[in-house]
C-alpha positions, 0 to 999 in steps of 0.5 A: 538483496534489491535486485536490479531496476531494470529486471522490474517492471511497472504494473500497468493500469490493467492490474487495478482495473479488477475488485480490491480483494484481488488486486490486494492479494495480487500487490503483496510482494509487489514493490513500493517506490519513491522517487526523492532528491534524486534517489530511490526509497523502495518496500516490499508489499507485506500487507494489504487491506482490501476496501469494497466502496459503496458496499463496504462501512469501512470505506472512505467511498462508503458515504459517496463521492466527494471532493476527497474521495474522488481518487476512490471512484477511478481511474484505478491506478490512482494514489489516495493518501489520507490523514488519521489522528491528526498525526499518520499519513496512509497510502491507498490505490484506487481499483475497479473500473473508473466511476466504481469505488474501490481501494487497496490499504498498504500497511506493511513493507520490508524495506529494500532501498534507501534505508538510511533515508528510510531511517532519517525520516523515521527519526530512528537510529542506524540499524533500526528494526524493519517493524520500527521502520515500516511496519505499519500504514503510518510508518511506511508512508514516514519512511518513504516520505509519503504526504498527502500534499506531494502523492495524493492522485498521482498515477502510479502506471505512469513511467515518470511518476514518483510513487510506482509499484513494480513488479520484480518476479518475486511471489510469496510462498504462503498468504494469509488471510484475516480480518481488517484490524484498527477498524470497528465497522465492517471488521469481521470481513476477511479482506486483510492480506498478509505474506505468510513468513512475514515477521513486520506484521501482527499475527491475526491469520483466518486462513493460509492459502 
């Protein structure tokens, strides 16, 4: 049960301004929120894909900056959507310092409010299984109707933004810990964060923490 709006609180900039691998692991159980025609689509954080930058092969930022990765290189706080397969959308949030690379892939959510909405944009019927609807980078972006022309560099601290990231008190019991999946460069880092009691999300666990 969604608890109510007023009992969350919106992650500050301060949050971001720390390396990726902690800012994803601190994002999980967070909650996703869109604003659209007057209502509230929301997830919870159930998984999330640290990116290291400059450092990092797998990273956007990795070939240095450019008109499209900007996002990556600060302010953190910051929105990064980009498009794959000539088909998904993903969301990303810059970290780091601003002018330092860094960013955190949200791939999984467990949907909260508006899941009707949720469904009608996912082209799913009534009833439809969380995994269908959010489950996945591209999915949860559809679900929320997420796009890179409406909620690329959008600042997520700001209160009159419409994509935020709240905080509701909620933690998960257990994290695991695993590779990256769905990339060939880099793969074998274990910067993939995962609820541990999720169901949304493949099995791929390094570590439980």
């Amino acid at each position: 049960m969604a608890q109510s709006i007023s009992s969350r609180k919106l992650l500050p900039r301060e949050f971001y301004l720390r390396s990726p691998e902690i800012v994803a692991r601190n994002l999980l159980s967070k909650l996703i929120t869109v604003r659209r025609n007057g209502k509230r689509l929301t997830g919870r954080i159930l998984e999330t894909e640290a990116y290291l930058g400059l450092n990092d092969p797998a990273s956007h930022a990795f070939p240095g900056l450019t008109a499209r990765n900007a996002m990556l290189f600060g302010p953190p706080g910051f929105s990064y959507i980009y498009f794959i397969y000539g088909m998904h959308y993903c969301l990303n949030f810059s970290c780091e310092p601003d002018g330092q690379a860094g960013g955190v892939l949200i791939r999984a959510l467990e949907p909260i409010e508006g899941v009707a909405t949720m469904e009608q944009l996912r082209h799913l019927p009534a009833g439809a299984s969380p995994k269908l609807l959010t489950g996945g980078p591209g999915r949860l972006c559809e679900a929320l109707g997420i796009t890179r022309a409406t909620h690329n560099d959008i600042d997520v601290t700001r209160p009159r933004s419409i994509l935020q990231v709240l905080d509701d008190g909620h933690h998960p019991e257990a994290i695991q810990v695993t590779p990256r999946i769905g990339i060939r460069k880099a793969a074998d880092l274990p910067l993939r964060f995962v609820v541990g009691s999720s169901k949304l999300v493949p099995r791929r666990p390094r570590a439980v923490v």
